[in-house]
C-alpha positions as CSV (number, residue, x, y, z in Angstrom):
1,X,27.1,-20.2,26.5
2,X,23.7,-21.7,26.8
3,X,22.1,-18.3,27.0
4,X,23.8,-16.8,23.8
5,X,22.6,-19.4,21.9
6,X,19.2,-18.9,22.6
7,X,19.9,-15.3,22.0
8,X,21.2,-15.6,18.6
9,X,18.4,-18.1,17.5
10,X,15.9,-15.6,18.6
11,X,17.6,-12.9,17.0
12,X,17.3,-15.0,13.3
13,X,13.7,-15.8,14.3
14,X,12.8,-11.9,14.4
15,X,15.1,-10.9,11.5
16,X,12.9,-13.8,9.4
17,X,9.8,-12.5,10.2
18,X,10.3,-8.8,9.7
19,X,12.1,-9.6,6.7
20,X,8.6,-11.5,5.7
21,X,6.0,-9.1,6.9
22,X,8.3,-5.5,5.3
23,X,9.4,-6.5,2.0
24,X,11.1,-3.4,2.1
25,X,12.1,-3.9,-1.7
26,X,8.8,-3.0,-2.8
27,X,9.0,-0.1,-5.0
28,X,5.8,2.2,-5.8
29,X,5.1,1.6,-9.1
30,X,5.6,4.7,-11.5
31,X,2.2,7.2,-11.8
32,X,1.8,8.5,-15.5
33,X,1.9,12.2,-14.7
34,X,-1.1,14.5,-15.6
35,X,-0.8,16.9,-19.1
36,X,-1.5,20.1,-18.2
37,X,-3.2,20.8,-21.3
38,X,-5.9,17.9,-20.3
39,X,-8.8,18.6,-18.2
40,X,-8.0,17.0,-14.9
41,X,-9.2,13.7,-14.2
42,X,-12.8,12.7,-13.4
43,X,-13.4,10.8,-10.2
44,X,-13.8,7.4,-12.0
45,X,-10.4,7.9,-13.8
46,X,-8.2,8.6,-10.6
47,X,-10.1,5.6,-8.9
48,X,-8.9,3.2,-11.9
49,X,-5.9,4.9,-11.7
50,X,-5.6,4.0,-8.5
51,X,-5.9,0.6,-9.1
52,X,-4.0,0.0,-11.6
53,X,-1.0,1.2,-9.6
54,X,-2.3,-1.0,-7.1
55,X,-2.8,-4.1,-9.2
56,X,1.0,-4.0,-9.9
57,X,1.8,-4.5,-6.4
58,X,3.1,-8.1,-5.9
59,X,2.6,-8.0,-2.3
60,X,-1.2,-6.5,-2.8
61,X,-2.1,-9.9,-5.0
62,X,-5.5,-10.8,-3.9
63,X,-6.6,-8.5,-1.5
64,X,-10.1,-7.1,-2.0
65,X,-9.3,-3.5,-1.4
66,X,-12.2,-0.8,-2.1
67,X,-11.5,2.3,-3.5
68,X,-14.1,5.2,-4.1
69,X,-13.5,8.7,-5.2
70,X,-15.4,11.8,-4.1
71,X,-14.0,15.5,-5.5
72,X,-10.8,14.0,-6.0
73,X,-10.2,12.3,-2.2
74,X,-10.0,8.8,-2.3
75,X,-11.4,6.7,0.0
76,X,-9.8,3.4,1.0
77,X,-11.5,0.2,2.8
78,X,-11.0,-3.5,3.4
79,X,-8.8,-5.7,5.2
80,X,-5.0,-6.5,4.8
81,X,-2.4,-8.4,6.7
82,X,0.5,-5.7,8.3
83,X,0.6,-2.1,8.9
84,X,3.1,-1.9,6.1
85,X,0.6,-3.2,3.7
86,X,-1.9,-0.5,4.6
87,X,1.3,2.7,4.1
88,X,2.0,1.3,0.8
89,X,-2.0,1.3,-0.4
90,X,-2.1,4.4,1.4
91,X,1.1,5.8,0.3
92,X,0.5,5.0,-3.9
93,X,-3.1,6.7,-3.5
94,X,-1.4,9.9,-1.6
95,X,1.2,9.6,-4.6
96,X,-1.4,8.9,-7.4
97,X,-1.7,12.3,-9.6
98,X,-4.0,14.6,-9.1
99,X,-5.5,13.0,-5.9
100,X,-6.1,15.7,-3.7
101,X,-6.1,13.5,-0.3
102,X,-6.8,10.2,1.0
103,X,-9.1,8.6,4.0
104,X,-8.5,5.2,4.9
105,X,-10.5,2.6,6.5
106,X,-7.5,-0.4,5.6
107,X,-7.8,-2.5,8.7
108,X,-5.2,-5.5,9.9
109,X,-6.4,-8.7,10.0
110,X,-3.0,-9.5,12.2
111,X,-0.9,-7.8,14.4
């Protein structure tokens, strides 16, 4: 009996912090698609595009995160907390359009 106890409490202690690290209810927000008519967008414009998608992220809130664009590949650096914060920058800069491709240099300050 003792041993399923401890069992169960370190099964709610696990389920608590994975619940806290992958908010898993984080959506991307939506990308305001390209016009086809338009020219396509200058390096400067998919970069503040970028962040704005970014900035609506209420897991991202205060984190420095640099973001530079070069013939359309964006280039990601700075520091956040889990792996699943880097996917998600990583993920709404792949999903940004008309970014071409993404490099990433997000590092974890935890494991």
């Amino acid at each position: 009996m003792v041993g399923n106890g401890w069992c169960t409490g370190l099964l709610l202690i696990v389920l608590a912090l994975t619940s806290v690290a992958c908010p898993m209810s984080t959506t991307l927000p939506a990308a305001k698609p390209l016009d086809p008519r338009a020219p396509p967008p200058t390096d400067e414009q998919l970069t503040a595009a970028v962040r704005e998608r970014l900035d609506q992220i209420w897991v991202l809130e205060r984190r420095f995160i640099g973001i530079h664009t070069r013939n359309r590949i964006v280039h990601l650096d700075g520091w956040v907390e889990t792996v699943y914060e880097r996917q998600l920058i990583e993920e709404v800069a792949r999903t940004t359009p008309g970014v071409a491709g993404v490099t990433s240099d997000l590092r974890i300050t935890r494991v």
